[in-house]
C-alpha atoms as one frame of an Amber mdcrd trajectory, in Angstrom:
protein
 -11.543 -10.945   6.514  -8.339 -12.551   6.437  -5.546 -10.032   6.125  -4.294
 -10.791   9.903  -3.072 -13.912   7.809  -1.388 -12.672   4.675   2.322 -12.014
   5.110   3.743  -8.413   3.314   7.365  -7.806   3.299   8.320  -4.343   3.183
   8.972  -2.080  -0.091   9.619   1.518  -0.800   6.756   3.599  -2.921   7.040
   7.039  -4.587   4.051   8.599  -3.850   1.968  12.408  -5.376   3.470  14.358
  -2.282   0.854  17.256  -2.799  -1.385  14.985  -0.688  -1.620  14.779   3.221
   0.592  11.713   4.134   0.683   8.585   2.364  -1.358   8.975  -0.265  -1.764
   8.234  -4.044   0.698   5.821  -4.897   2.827   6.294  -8.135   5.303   3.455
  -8.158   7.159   0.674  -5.840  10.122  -1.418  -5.353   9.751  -4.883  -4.991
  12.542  -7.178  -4.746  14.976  -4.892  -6.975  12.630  -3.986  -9.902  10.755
  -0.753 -10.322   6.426  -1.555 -10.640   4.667   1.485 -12.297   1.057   1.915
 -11.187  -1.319   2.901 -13.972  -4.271   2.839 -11.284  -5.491   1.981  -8.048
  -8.285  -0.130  -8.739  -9.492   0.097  -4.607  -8.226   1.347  -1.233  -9.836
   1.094   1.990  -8.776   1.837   5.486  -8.342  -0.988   8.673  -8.377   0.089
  12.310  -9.574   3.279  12.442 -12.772   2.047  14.129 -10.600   0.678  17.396
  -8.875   3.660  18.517  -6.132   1.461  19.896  -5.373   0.434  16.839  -3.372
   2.787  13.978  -4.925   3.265  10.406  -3.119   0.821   8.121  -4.632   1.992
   4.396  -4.755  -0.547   1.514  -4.322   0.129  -1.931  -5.237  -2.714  -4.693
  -2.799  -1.210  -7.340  -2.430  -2.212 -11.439   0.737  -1.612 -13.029   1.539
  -0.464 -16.292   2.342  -4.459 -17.399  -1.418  -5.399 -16.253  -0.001  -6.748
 -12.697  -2.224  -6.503  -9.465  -1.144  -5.931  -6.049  -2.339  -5.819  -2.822
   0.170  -2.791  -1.308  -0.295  -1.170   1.940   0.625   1.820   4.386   1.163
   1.443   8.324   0.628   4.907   9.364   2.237   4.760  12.646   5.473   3.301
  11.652   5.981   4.773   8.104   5.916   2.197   6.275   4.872   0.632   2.977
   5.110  -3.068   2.296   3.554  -5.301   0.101   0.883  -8.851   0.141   3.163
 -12.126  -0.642
């Protein structure tokens, strides 16, 4: 697959906080405008099989105007950012 590829730059998500870490997410910020997210369409993890490698989770999101994004979570470092 080609992710290694894609560029993301980073954004900040409100996620549903009653589950474990990053889970779930509700909305995001992308360059100054606020993207609800009627549903997550897919999600699937990356690196968990190389244990040198941290769990980055993807989420393909919808929004509430019929957008869809690729969004994702970098477990080690905390942070969300989103596919250009």
């Amino acid at each position: 697959m080609g992710n290694h590829s894609m560029e993301f730059e980073t954004i900040e998500v409100c996620t549903r906080d009653e589950f474990k870490g990053a889970q779930e997410p509700l909305s995001f910020v992308w360059r100054g405008r606020t993207r609800r997210i009627e549903q997550v369409v897919g999600r699937w993890y990356e690196g968990q099989v190389d244990s040198t490698r941290m769990p980055v989770l993807y989420f393909r999101v919808k929004t509430v105007a019929g957008e869809i994004y690729l969004i994702r979570y970098h477990e080690f470092f905390n942070v969300w950012s989103i596919a250009l």
